[in-house]
N, CA, C and O atoms as a GROMACS GRO file, in nm:
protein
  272
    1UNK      N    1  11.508  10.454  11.341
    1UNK     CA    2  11.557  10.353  11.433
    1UNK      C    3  11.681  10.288  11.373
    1UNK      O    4  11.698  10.249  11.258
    2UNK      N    5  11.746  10.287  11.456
    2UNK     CA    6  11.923  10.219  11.411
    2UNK      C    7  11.904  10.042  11.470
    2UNK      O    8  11.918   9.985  11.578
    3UNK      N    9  11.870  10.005  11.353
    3UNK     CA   10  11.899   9.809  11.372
    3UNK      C   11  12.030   9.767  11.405
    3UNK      O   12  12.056   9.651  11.436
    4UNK      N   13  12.156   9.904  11.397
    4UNK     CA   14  12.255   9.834  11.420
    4UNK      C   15  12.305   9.754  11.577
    4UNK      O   16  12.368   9.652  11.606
    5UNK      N   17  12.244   9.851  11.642
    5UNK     CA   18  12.221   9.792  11.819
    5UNK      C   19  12.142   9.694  11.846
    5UNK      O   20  12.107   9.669  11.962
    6UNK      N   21  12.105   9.625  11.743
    6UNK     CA   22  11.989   9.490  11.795
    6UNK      C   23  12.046   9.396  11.775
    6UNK      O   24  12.146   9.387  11.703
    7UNK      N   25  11.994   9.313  11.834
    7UNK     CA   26  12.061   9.150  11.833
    7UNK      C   27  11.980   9.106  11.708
    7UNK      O   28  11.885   9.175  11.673
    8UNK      N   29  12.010   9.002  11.645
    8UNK     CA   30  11.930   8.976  11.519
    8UNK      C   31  11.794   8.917  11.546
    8UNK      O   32  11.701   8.956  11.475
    9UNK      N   33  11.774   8.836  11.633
    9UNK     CA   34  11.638   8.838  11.688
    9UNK      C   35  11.555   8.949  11.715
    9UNK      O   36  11.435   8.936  11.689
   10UNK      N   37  11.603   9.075  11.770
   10UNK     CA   38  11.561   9.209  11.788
   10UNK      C   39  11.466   9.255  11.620
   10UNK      O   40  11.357   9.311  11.605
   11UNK      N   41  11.576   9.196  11.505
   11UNK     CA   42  11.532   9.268  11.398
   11UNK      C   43  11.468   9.217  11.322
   11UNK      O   44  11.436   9.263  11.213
   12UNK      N   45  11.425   9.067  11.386
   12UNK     CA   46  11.339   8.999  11.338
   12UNK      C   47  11.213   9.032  11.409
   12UNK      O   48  11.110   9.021  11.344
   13UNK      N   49  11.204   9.070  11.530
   13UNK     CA   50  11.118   9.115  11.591
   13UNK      C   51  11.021   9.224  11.497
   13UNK      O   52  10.910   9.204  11.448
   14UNK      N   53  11.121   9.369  11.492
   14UNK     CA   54  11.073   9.449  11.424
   14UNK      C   55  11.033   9.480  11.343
   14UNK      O   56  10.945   9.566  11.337
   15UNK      N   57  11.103   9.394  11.211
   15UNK     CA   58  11.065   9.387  11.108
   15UNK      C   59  10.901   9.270  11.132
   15UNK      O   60  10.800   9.288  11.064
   16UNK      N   61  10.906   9.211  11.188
   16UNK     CA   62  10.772   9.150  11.166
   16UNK      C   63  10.650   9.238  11.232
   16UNK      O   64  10.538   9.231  11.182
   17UNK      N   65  10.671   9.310  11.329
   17UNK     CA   66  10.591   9.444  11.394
   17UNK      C   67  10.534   9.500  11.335
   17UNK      O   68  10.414   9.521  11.348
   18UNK      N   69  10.652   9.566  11.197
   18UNK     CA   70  10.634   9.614  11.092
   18UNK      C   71  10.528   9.564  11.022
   18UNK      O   72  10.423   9.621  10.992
   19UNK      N   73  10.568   9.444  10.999
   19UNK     CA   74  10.437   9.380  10.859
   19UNK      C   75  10.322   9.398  10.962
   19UNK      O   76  10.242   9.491  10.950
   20UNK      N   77  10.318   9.335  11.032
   20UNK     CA   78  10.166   9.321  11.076
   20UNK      C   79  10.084   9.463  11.097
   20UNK      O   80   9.963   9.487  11.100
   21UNK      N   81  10.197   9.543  11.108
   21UNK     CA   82  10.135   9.688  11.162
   21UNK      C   83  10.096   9.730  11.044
   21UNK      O   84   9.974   9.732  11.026
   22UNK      N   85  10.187   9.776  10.926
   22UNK     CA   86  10.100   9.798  10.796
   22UNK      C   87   9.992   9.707  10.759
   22UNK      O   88   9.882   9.751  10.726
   23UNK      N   89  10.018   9.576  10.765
   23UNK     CA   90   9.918   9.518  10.680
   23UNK      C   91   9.748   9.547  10.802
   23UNK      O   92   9.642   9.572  10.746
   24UNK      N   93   9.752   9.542  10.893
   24UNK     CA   94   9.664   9.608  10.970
   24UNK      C   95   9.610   9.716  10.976
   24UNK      O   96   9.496   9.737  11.017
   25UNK      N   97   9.687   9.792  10.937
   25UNK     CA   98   9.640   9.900  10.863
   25UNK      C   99   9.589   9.918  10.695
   25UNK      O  100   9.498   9.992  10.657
   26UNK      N  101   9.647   9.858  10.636
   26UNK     CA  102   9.598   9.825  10.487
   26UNK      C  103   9.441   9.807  10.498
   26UNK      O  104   9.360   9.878  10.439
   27UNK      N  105   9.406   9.688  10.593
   27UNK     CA  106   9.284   9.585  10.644
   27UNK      C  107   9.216   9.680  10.693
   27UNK      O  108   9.125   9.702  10.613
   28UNK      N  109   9.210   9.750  10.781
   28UNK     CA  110   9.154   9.841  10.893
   28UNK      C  111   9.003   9.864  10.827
   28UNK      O  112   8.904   9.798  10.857
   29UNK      N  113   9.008   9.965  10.739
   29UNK     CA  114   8.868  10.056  10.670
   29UNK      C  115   8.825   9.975  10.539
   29UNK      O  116   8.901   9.924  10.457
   30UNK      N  117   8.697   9.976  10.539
   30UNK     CA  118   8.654   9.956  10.401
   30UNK      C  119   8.641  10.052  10.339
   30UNK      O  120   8.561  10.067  10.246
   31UNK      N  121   8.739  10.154  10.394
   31UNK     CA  122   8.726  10.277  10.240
   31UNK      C  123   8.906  10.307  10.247
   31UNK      O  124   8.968  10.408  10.215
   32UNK      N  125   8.940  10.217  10.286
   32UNK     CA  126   9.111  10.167  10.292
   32UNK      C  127   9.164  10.216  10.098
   32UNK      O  128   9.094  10.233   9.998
   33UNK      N  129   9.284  10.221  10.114
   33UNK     CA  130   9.346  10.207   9.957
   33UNK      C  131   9.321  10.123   9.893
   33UNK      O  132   9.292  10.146   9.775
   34UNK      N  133   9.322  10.002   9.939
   34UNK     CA  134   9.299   9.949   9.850
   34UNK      C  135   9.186   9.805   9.864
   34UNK      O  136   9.199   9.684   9.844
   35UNK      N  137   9.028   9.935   9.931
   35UNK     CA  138   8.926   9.848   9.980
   35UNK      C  139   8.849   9.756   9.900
   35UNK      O  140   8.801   9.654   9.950
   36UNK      N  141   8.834   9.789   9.761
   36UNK     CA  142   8.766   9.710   9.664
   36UNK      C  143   8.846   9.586   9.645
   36UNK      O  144   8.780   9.490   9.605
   37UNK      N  145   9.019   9.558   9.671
   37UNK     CA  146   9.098   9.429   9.650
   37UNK      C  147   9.042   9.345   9.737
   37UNK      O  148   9.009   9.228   9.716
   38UNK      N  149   9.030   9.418   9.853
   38UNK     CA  150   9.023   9.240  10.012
   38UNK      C  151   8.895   9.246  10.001
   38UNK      O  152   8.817   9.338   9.976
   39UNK      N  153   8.878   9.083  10.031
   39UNK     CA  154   8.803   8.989  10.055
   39UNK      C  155   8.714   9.056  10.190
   39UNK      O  156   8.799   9.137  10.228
   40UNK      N  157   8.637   9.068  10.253
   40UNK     CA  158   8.543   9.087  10.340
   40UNK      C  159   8.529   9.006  10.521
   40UNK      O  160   8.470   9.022  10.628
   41UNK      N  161   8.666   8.881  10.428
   41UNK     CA  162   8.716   8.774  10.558
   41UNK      C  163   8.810   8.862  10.623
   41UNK      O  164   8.814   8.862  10.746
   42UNK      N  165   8.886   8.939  10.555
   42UNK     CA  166   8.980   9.027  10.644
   42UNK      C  167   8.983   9.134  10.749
   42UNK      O  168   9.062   9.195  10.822
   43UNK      N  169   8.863   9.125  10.720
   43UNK     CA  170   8.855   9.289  10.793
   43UNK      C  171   8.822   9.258  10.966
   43UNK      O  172   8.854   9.337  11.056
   44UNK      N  173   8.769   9.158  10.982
   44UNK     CA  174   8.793   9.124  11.120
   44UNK      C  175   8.994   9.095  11.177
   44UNK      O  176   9.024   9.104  11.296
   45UNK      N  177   9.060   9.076  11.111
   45UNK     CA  178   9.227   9.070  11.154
   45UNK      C  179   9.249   9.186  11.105
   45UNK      O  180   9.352   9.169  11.041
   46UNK      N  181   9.227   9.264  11.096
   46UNK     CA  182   9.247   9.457  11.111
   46UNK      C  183   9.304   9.459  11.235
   46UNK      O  184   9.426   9.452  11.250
   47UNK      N  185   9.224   9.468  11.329
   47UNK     CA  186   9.274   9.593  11.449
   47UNK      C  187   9.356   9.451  11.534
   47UNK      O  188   9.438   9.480  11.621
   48UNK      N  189   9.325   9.293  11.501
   48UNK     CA  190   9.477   9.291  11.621
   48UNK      C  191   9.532   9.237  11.492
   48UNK      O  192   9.545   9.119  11.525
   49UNK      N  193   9.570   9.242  11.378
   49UNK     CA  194   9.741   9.272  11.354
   49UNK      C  195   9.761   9.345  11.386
   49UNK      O  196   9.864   9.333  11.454
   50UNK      N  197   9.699   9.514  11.386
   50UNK     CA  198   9.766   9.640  11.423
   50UNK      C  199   9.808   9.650  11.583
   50UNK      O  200   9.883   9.739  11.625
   51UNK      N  201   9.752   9.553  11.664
   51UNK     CA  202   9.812   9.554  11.767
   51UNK      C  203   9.921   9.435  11.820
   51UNK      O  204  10.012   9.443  11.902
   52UNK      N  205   9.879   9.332  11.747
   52UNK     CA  206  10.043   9.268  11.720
   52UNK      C  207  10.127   9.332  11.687
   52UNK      O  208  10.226   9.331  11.760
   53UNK      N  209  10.131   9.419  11.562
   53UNK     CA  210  10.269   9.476  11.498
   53UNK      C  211  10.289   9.575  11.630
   53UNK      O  212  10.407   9.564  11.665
   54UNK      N  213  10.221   9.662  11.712
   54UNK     CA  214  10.292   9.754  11.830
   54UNK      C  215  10.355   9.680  11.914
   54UNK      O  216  10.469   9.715  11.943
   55UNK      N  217  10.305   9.570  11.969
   55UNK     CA  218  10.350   9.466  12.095
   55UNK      C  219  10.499   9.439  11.992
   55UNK      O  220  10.609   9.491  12.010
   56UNK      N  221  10.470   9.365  11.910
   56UNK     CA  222  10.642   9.342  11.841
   56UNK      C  223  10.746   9.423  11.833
   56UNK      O  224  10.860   9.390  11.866
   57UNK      N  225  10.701   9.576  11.771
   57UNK     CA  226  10.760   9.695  11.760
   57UNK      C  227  10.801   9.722  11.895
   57UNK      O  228  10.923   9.733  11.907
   58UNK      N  229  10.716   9.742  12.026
   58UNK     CA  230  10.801   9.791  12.107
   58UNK      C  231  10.895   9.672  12.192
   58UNK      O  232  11.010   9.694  12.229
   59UNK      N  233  10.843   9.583  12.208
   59UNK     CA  234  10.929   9.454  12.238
   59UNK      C  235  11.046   9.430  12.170
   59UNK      O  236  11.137   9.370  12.227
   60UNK      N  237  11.058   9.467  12.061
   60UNK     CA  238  11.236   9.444  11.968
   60UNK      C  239  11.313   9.550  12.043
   60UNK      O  240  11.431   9.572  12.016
   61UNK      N  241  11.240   9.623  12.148
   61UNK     CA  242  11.381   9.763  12.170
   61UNK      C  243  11.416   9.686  12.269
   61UNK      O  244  11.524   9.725  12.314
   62UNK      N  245  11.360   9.559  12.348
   62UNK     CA  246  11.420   9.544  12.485
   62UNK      C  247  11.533   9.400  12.408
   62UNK      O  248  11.565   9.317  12.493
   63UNK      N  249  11.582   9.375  12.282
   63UNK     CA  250  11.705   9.329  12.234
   63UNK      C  251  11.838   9.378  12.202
   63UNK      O  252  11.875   9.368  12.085
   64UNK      N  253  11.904   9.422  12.275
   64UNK     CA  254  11.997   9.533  12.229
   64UNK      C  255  12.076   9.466  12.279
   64UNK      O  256  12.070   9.394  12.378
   65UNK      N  257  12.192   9.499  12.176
   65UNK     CA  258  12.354   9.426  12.264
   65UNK      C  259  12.391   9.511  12.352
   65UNK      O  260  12.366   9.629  12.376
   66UNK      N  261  12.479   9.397  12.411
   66UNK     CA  262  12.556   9.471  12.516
   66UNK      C  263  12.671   9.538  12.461
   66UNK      O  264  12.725   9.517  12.353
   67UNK      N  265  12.701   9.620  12.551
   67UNK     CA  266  12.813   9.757  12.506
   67UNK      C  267  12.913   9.660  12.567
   67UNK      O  268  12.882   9.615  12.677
   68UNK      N  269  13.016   9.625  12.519
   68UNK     CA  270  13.123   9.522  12.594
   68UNK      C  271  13.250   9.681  12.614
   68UNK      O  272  13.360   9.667  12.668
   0.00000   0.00000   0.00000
């Protein structure tokens, strides 16, 4: 994906999509990478960060500059 067509709000968008989407995924499984680190409070904010970070991710494409 080219950030250069986004408005900077756009890439704040994405980039936060981003976090939530990995770290939702990090969270997801207790046989995750790195399941023995988290706490047992986390694992319920698994599956909606991972669906925050998509809603963000695809919502930053509708920021794009205009072609002047």
């Amino acid at each position: 994906m080219k950030l250069k067509y986004h408005t900077a709000f756009g890439k704040v968008l994405y980039w936060l999509g981003f976090l939530f989407f990995i770290s939702g995924l990090l969270f997801f499984s207790k046989d995750g990478v790195m399941a023995e680190d988290i706490p047992e409070a986390l694992y319920p904010f698994a599956l909606p960060a991972t669906i925050i970070g998509i809603i963000l991710l695809l919502s930053s494409h509708f920021f794009k500059k205009k072609n002047d």
